[in-house]
Each structure stands twice: as C-alpha cells, then as structure tokens.
Phi, psi and omega in degrees: 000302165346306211265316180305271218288331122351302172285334174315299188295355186266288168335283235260339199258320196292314187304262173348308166289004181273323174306305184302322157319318187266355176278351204223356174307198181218152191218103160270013154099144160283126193250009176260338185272135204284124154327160137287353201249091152329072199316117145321138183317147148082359149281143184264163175304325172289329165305303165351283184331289191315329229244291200275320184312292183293317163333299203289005233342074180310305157347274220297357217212336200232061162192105168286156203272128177116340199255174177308158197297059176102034170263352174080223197044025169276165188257121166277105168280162202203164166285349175290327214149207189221082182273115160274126164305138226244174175253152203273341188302172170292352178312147198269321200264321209218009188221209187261026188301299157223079169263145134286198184239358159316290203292329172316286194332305190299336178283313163276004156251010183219341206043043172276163162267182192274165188098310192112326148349090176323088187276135160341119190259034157304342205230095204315040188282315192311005183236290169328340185284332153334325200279176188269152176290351185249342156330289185306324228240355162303273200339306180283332184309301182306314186302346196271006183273323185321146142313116183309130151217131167315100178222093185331160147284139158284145149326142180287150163223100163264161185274152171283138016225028184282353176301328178287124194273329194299354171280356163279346154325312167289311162284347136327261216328297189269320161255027179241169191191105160292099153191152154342136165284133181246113181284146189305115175279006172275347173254159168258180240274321190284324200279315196268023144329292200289333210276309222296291176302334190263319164255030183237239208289339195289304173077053169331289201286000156285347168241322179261046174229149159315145194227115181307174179281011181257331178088007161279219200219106173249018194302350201252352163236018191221078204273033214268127164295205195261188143216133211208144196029046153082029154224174178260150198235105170289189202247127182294358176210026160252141171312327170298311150328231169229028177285144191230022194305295172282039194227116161298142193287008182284317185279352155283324186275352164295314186274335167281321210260315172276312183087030177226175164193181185270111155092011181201167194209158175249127205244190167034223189309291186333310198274359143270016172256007160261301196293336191281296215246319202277335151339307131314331181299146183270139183359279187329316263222293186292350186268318194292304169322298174301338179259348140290328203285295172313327170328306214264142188305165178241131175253167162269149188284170205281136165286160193247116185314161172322141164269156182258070185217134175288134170328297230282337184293336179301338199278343181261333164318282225303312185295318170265013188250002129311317169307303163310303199331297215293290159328344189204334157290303227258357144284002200243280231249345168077164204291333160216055151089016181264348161100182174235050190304141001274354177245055155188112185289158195268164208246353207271166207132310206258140181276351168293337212268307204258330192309197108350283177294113182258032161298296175303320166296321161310310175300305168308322178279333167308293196259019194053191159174175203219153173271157166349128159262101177249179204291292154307352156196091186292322168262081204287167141290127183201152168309080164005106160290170171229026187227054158249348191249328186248109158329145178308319165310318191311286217286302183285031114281329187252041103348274180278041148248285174332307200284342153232026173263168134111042188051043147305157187218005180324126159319118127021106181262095215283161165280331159334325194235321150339281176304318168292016155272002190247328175306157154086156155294159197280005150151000000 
C-alpha cells in the first residue's frame, strides 16, 4: 500500500512538473524564417509596420470609443469577464515606452508581458504567434512612431476564478503551442499567403471558431463559429454560414474589401473590421485571403440547442410575424422577401437570415445596422432599429415568420432569447 501511493505521489509530482513546463516554457521562435508579405520597394520598416498594425487591426481592440488612437482601454466582454485592452502608445509610464522589441516579440509569440507575466488570451497571441520575427518587430517599429499618451490600464473584471492569473499555467499547457507559421509545400506561394493572414496577423479564429467551456478553439471537433461582442461570427467553412467556397473570387475580395458583394454585407463587429482594417489591404493581399477562403473543406453548420418555442405555439407566431412583416418590412425588403438591392437586401435566401443561430437577426432588427462605408461603397444603406417600436414577443414572431416563409427553412425564434439579446453592450 505504502509503495502504491509513493508511485502515486511520484506520478502526480511527474504530471505537475509536465504542466507547469509545457505551460511556463520559453519559446524563442524561428527567427530565420521570411514573412510571406512582400514589403513593397521604397518602404521603411515603419511604414511596414504601420501596414501589418492595420491589417492586423489592432485599432479595434486597443481605442476606446472617445479615446486616443491605440491608448487601449476599451472593455472585451467574455463569458469570463470583462477584459480592457492595455495602451500600444509609447508612454514610458501606461505603454510601450520601455518596451525593446525582444519583449514585443515575447508577447506576440509566447504571450508574455515585459515582466514575465502570463497574458490572458483575450489578447490574440495564439494567433500572432504565427507571425515572422521581422513582421513583429515591423510592428512594434511603427507603434514606437505613436504620440506617447498617458492611459492607466484598467484592471480586468473577471469571474472567480479566472482572476487567478497563475491558472493560465494549465491552460498554456494544454492549448497553446508556440510557433512561427510553416507554409504548406503542397500549396502555392498565393495559397499560404492567404492562410499567413487569415490564421496569423488577420487573427480569423478569433471570433470565427468555437470555443470550449476553457475559452480554447474546438473547431476541429466543432464546426460552430463563435459568439463574440454579443454577436455570432459565423463558421468559415460551412457554405450554410460564411463559407465561400462556390463564390467567385472576385466577389470574397469584394466582401473584404467594400464590405458588400451580390447577395451579402457585412454588419456589426465585421463592418468595422472591414472599415478599420481590410479595407486597406493591398490587392495582393485580399486575393490571397480569398484564395485560402476558397480552400477550406466545406463543413456542415453547427446543430443548434433546443429552441424554447412550443410546436403548437410556432403556426400563430408565424400568422402574427406576416402582420409585422407587411407593416414594418415589407417596404423594404419586399412582399416576398426579394429585397431592393442595394438598399435592402433580400431576405428570402438569405443565409444571415436562416442560419442556426438568430443571434445576428435578432440584433439587427433590435439595433439596426449598417454596412461599412468604404471606398467601394461610399454611401451604405442600413437598417432602422426597431427595438424601441417592437416587443421582445414582436420581434420572434416576425423572426420566425422571415426564417421561414418564401421556402426559408430557418428555425423559431423564442422571446426569450430576444430579451437576452437586449442585454449587453451593442459591441
């Protein structure tokens, strides 16, 4: 017995030192290995720089709405908590002031802070850790170009027990992996362009993959997209979704870059990750994306959880969400659903519309919404809210009426989940 629990505590002492090793190792990186991104002649490195911050859109995540340009403090709500994002300026006291680029590099590719610190991985290194040592070291060049500005950080407000920061030891362990992106030798030079961006510096999967009750990336057994700033970032590679697999490619680099294309728009969180960031990409760059986008195995979308709408109750939802419709739609949007492109799209069809998840319809008919305004589309067209004029009962009846009339096949839309969609900030 003695001896059992001896080998036990050695097994058990053994297990602990693996964790902790593969959660607190050091990873310096191939640092030999070439970006895919061809710095145009006659760029500096700060420009460079300046060139991949925006791709990578840093901007959205590190500017608070009112605040200075990349001074941080905006709030990531999570199911964890509440993260604020820290500031990229140059201040000496609240920034990056005295940051090297040793210590950038460690953050984007280990996700350490200059301290030695673990960071949280709200803050997308599992994706940055992709990038090449001369990409990163663009990057921090330009931020060290910012006007220095003073901005406290704020404190995280997290849930117990994600507050404990030393519990990212274990999750390091089991879901990070540090390295450099190794382009495919079975793709050519444009397809792992597109991958370097779209799982690198683009940081795709951060909003459009499933997520464990841990806050890792489960896609692989999971082909559901995310939900993220209170909307859902559908999944990239079912066709049901936002796969773009049968779509010409001109009309994915249409949708990156304008944040419109024939038969789709981009809304919410997105159309400002089209207006910030994709927008700016260069030709090359967006061909490359769209020619990874095309790529990808096509999956079926994620089954969807019980809905809470009773059989008998859906056939009188539907008879009163055809009243609204006809009242409050259907000048728009037309008497069956064929829409007024460009300003109003058609709904019967449509796959934002139909999917699985009535997270995004819902929110749009709450808050409206607008697509980008861009070079390709100077004058967006947008959506009203209605959900100061319409009940939570309103809106999941002329839901569950859209998501299924005009040979729509869309699932029932409870008030239930309405009313938790009213909730939260609007991203």
């Amino acid at each position: 017995m003695k001896r059992a629990l001896i080998i036990l505590a050695l097994l058990g002492a053994g297990a602990a030192a693996l964790v902790f090793w593969l959660g607190l190792r050091s990873d310096p990186g191939d640092i030999s290995m070439v970006s895919p991104l061809q710095t145009p002649a006659g760029l500096s490195v700060e420009e460079r720089g300046h060139y991949l911050v925006r791709v990578g859109d840093c901007m959205a995540c590190h500017t608070r709405q009112g605040g200075a340009d990349y001074a941080g403090g905006r709030m990531i709500p999570t199911p964890f908590g509440d993260f604020y994002s820290p500031n990229l300026t140059p201040d000496p006291e609240t920034g990056l002031g005295n940051w090297s680029a040793d210590d950038f590099w460690k953050a984007m590719h280990e996700g350490r802070s200059r301290d030695g610190s673990l960071l949280y991985p709200a803050f997308p290194y599992t994706n940055y850790t992709k990038l090449s040592r001369d990409d990163s070291d663009a990057m921090f060049a330009y931020l060290r170009t910012l006007p220095a500005v003073k901005e406290a950080r704020r404190e995280h407000q997290l849930q117990f027990p994600y507050n404990y920061r030393f519990l990212l030891v274990g999750w390091r362990a089991l879901f990070f992996r540090p390295g450099v992106y190794q382009p495919d030798s079975a793709q050519d030079e444009q397809w792992n362009r597109g991958a370097y961006l779209v799982q690198g510096l683009g940081h795709c999967s951060a909003c459009h993959e499933a997520r464990n009750a841990l806050g890792a990336v489960q896609s692989r057994d999971n082909p559901a997209g995310g939900l993220v700033l209170n909307w859902y970032a559908p999944a990239l590679a079912a066709p049901a979704e936002a796969g773009v697999q049968h779509w010409p490619k001109e009309d994915i680099v249409r949708l990156l870059r304008d944040g419109i294309a024939p038969g789709a728009s981009t809304l919410g969180p997105m159309a400002e990750v089209v207006y910030e960031s994709l927008q700016h990409a260069s030709a090359q760059d967006l061909d490359a994306m769209a020619t990874y986008l095309k790529s990808l195995e096509p999956t079926q979308p994620p089954a969807r959880g019980a809905v809470q709408v009773p059989t008998h109750a859906v056939d009188d939802m539907s008879k009163r969400g055809s009243l609204i419709y006809a009242e409050h739609c259907a000048s728009c949007h037309g008497d069956a659903g064929e829409g007024a492109p460009p300003a109003a799209p058609a709904l019967r069809g449509n796959r934002a519309v139909t999917m699985a998840a009535a997270v995004n319809p819902i929110r749009v008919v709450l808050f409206g919404g607008y697509a980008p305004g861009t070079a390709g589309n100077p004058r967006p067209f947008g959506m009203p809210p209605f959900g100061s004029t319409l009940s939570n009962q309103d809106v999941a009846d002329v839901l569950t009426y859209t998501r299924s009339a005009w040979g729509n096949q869309g699932s029932p839309v409870s008030a239930a989940e309405v009313a938790r969609n009213r909730q939260g900030p609007l991203w």
